[in-house]
N, C-alpha and C positions, 0 to 999 in steps of 0.2 A: 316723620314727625318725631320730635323730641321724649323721651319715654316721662313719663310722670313723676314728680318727687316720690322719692319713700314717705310714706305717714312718721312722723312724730307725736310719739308717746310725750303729753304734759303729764304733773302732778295738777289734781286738782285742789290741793290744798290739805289741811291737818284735817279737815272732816272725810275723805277721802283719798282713793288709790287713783293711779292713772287712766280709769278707767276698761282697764283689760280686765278687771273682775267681774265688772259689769256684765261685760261681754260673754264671760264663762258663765255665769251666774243665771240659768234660764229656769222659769218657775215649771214651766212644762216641759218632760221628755219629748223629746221628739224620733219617730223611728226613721225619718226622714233622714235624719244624722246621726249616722253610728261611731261619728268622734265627736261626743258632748263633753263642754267643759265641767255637766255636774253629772260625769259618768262615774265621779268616783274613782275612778282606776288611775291609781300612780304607775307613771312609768318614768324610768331613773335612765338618764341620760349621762355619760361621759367625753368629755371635752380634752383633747393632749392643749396644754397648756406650755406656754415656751419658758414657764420658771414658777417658782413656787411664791415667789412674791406677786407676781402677777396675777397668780393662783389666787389669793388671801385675798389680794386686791380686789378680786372681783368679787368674791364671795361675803365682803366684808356689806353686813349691815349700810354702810352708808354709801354705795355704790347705787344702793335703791334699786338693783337687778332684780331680788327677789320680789318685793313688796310690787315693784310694777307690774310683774310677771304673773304674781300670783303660784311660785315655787319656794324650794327651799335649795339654798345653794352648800356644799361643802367642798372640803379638799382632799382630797385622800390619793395616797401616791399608787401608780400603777407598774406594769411590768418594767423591772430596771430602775426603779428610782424614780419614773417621767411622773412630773403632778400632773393631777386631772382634776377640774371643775366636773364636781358634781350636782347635775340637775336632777330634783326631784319634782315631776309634778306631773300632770296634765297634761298628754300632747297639744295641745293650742298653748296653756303654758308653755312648755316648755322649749316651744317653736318661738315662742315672742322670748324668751330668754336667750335662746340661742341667736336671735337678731340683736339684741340690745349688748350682748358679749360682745358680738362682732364690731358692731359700732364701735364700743368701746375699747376694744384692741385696736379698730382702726385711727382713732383719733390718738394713741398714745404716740403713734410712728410720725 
């Protein structure tokens, strides 16, 4: 059998995010899951990046990476000079970031 589409992330519109907030966003802890989107806990993820505009590029406000995601994205250069996309946030953030990067590097080629 053929494997399933990937999900796609929409915008819901200017009253709302794509949804992935939602998702992080649970009224009750649960100890069931010890990776909760309202655990609190940033974890900073870095990305090698194949150029520094690429870099911006993605980081940039209007890429809508972060606000989907629910992170905070930056650029900051690593050993040698390489830029690296910096993700802040959430592991489930920052996991749905890390998918929407790719996508998007995948569709530039």
């Amino acid at each position: 059998p053929a494997p399933a589409p990937a999900p796609v992330l929409r915008p819901r519109g200017p009253e709302g995010d794509a949804g992935v907030r939602d998702l992080l966003d649970t009224t009750e802890p649960s100890d069931d899951n010890l990776i909760s989107g309202d655990s609190g806990g940033k974890v900073v993820l870095q990305l090698a990046m194949p150029g520094e505009q690429v870099a911006n590029m993605l980081a940039n406000e209007s890429s809508g990476i972060a606000w989907r995601a629910g992170v905070q994205l930056s650029v900051v250069k690593g050993a040698g000079g390489v830029p690296l996309l910096e993700i802040t946030g959430t592991a489930v953030g920052n996991s749905v970031a890390c998918y929407l990067v790719q996508d998007r590097l995948f569709m530039m080629h």
